[in-house]
C-alpha positions as CSV (number, residue, x, y, z in Angstrom):
1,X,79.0,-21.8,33.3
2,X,80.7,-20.3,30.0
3,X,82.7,-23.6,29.4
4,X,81.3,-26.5,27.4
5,X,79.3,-28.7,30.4
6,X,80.9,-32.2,32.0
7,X,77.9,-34.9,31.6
8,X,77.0,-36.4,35.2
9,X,73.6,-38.1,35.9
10,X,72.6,-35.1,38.0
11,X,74.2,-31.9,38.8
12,X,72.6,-29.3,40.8
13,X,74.2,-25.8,41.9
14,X,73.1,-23.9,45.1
15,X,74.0,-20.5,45.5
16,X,74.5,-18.5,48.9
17,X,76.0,-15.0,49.9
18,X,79.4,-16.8,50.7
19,X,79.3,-20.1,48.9
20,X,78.4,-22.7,46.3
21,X,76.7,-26.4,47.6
22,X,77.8,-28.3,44.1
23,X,75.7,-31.6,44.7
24,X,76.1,-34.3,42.0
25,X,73.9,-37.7,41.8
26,X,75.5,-40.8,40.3
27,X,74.5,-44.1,39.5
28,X,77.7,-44.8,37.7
29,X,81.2,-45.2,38.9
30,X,82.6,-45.1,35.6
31,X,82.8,-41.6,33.5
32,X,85.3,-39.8,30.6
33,X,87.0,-37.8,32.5
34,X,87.0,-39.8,35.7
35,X,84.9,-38.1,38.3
36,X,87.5,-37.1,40.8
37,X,89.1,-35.0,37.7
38,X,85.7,-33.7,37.0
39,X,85.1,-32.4,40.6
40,X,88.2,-30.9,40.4
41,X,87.2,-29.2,37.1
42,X,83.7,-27.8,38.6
43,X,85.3,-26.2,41.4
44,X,88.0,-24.6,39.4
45,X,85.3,-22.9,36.8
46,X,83.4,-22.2,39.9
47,X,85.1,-20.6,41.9
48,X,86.7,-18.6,38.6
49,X,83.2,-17.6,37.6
50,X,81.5,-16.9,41.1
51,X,84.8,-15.9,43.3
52,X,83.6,-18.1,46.3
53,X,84.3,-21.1,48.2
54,X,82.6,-24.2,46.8
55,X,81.4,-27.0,48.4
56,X,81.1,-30.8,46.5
57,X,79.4,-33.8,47.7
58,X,78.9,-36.8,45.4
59,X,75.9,-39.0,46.5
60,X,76.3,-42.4,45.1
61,X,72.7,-44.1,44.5
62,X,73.6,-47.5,43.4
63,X,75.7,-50.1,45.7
64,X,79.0,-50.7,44.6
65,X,82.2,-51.6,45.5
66,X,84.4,-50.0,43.1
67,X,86.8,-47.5,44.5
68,X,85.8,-44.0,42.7
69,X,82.9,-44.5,45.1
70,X,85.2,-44.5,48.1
71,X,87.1,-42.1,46.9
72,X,87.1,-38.6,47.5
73,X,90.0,-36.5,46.4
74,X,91.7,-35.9,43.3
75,X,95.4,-36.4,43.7
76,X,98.5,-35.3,41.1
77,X,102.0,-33.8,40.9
78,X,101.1,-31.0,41.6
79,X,97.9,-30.6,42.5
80,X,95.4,-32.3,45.7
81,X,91.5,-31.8,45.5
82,X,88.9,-32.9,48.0
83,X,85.2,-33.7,48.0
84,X,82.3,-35.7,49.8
85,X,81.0,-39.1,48.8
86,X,78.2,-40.2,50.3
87,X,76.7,-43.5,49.9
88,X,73.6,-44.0,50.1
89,X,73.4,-47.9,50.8
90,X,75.5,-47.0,54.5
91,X,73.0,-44.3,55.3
92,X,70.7,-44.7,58.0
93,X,66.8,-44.4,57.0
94,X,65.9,-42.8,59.9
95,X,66.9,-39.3,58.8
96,X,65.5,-40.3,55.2
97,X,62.0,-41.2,56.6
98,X,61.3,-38.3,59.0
99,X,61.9,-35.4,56.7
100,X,59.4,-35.4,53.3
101,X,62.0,-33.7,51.2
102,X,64.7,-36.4,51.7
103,X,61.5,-39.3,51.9
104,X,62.6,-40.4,48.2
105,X,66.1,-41.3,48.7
106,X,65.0,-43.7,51.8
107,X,64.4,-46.5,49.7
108,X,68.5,-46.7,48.7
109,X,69.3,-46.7,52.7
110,X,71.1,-49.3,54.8
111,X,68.6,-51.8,55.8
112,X,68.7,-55.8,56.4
113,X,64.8,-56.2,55.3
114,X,63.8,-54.7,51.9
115,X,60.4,-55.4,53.0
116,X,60.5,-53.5,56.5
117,X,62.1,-50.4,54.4
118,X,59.6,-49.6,51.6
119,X,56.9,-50.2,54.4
120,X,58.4,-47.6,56.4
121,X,58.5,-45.7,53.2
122,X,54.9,-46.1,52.4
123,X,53.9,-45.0,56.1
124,X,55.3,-41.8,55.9
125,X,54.4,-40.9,52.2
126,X,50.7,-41.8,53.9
127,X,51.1,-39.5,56.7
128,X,51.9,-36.5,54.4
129,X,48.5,-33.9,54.5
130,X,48.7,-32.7,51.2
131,X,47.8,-34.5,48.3
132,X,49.7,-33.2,45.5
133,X,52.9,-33.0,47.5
134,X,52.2,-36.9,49.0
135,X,51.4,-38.3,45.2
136,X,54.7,-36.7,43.9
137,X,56.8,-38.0,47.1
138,X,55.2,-41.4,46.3
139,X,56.0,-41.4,42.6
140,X,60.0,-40.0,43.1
141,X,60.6,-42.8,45.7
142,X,58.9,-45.3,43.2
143,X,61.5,-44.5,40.7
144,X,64.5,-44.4,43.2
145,X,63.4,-47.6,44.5
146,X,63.9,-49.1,40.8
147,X,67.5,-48.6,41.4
148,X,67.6,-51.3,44.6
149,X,64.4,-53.3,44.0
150,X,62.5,-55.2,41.5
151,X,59.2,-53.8,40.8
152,X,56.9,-56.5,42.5
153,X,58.0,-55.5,45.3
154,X,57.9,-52.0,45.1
155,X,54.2,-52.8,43.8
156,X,53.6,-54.3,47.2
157,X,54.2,-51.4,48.9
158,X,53.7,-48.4,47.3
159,X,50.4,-47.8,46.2
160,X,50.3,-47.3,42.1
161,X,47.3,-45.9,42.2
162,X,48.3,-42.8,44.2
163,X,51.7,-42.4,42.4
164,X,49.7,-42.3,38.8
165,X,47.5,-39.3,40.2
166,X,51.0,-37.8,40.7
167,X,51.8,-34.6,37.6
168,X,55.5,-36.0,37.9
169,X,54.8,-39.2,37.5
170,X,52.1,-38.8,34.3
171,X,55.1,-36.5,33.0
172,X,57.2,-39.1,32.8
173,X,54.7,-41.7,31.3
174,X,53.8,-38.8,28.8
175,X,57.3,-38.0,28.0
176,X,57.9,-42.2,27.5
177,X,54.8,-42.4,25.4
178,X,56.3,-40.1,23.1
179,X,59.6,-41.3,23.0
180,X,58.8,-44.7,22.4
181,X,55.9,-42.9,19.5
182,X,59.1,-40.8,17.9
183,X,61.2,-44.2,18.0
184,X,58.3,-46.4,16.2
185,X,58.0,-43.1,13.3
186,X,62.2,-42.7,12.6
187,X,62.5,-47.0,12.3
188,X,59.4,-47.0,10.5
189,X,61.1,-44.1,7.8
190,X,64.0,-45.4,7.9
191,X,62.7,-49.2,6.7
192,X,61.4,-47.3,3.6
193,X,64.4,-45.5,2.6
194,X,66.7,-48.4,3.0
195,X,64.1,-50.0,1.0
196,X,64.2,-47.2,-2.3
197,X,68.1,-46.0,-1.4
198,X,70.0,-48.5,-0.2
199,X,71.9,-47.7,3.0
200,X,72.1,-44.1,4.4
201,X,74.6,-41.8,4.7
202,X,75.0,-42.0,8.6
203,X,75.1,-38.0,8.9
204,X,71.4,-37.8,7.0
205,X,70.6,-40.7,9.9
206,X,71.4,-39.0,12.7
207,X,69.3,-35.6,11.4
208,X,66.0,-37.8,10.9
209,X,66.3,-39.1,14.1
210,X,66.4,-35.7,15.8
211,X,63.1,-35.0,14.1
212,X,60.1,-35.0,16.4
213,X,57.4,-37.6,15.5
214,X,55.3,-34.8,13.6
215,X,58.5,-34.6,11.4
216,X,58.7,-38.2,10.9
217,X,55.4,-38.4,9.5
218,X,55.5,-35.5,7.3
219,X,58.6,-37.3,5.8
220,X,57.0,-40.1,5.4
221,X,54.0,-38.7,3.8
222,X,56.0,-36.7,1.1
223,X,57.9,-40.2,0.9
224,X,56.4,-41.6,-2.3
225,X,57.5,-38.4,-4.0
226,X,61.6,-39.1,-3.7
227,X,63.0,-39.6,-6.4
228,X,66.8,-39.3,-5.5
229,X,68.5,-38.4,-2.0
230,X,68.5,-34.8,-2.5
231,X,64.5,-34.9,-3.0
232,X,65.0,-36.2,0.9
233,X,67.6,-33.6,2.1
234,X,65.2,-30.3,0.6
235,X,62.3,-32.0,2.9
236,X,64.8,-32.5,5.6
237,X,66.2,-29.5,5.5
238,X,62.7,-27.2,5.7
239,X,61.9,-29.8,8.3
240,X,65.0,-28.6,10.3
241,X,63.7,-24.9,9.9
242,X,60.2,-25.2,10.5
């Protein structure tokens, strides 16, 4: 959309002949602007973009009992705007287990026995033919599950050797492992320009830290040669360019 975008956990658009499917994930109840103004808000740039009708469900991951989760209508003077919320912890896992492309949100179903439900996951991840499609079902449910359950017994479960064959899964470890590298570069910079400047302007901060790790250490290489701030900001700024 042309407008500036509303921040949501997940947002994802389908497209027919005759109609939008707006499907937004939460894990949070809790948003600026609240999200029953923010449906509203989609719909309206929607439907002024596309010229069709638009349909909006909100699927709540996380149990909780506060009301936007229960809500689902945006109400003013003037004005009255209805969704869907769906829940996932009053789902039934049935319909989550026997279909593979809805197999990841099982684990955040309604169920008494955490124990009996990731089994049931487990079975039916095993029972799908194809490899690649069963590791990557495996390692999505894995990550869903960390929303409900502690890990130890997720482990018990859901084989972690299968899920680390899994591309998504060794995605996410590689995008982690160079995150946490990128971190460990910009604090590492940032101790030794404290340590010759004193403290930094917060604006020059918050441009090193957008600096990928290769930038970090080119920085820091060229470091010995500052003399004065603006020796920092003409590295910076070809960094920024490059």
């Amino acid at each position: 959309m042309s407008l500036e975008p509303i921040r949501a956990d997940s947002v994802t658009f389908l497209q027919t002949a005759n109609r939008i499917l707006h499907i937004e994930f939460q894990t949070r109840t809790i948003s600026n602007p609240p999200l029953p103004f923010r449906m509203l808000d989609y719909s309206v740039r929607l439907i002024r973009q596309y010229n069709v009708p638009v349909t909006q469900v909100v699927i709540f991951l996380q149990e909780t009992n506060n009301e936007i989760a229960f809500t689902e209508e945006y109400v003013s003077e003037t004005t009255t705007h209805r969704y869907q919320a769906l829940r996932m912890w009053e789902q039934e896992s049935a319909l989550f287990l026997d279909n593979p492309a809805l197999l990841p949100l099982a684990p955040l179903t309604r169920t008494t026995s955490p124990q009996r439900l990731l089994s049931q996951v487990a079975q039916s991840v095993a029972r799908i033919s194809d490899r690649n499609t069963r590791q990557d079902i495996a390692a999505y449910a894995e990550i869903l599950a960390g929303l409900k359950f502690e890990k130890e017994l997720i482990r018990q479960f859901l084989s972690e050797d299968v899920m680390q064959e899994s591309v998504i899964y060794q995605d996410i470890l590689q995008k982690g492992q160079q995150q946490g590298q990128q971190l460990e570069a910009f604090r590492f910079l940032m101790r030794q320009l404290n340590r010759r400047f004193g403290e930094i302007d917060a604006s020059i901060i918050e441009r090193i830290r957008g600096l990928s790790t290769e930038q970090l250490e080119v920085l820091g290489e060229e470091f010995m040669d500052f003399t004065t701030i603006s020796d920092l900001l003409t590295l910076l700024e070809q960094q920024e360019n490059n």
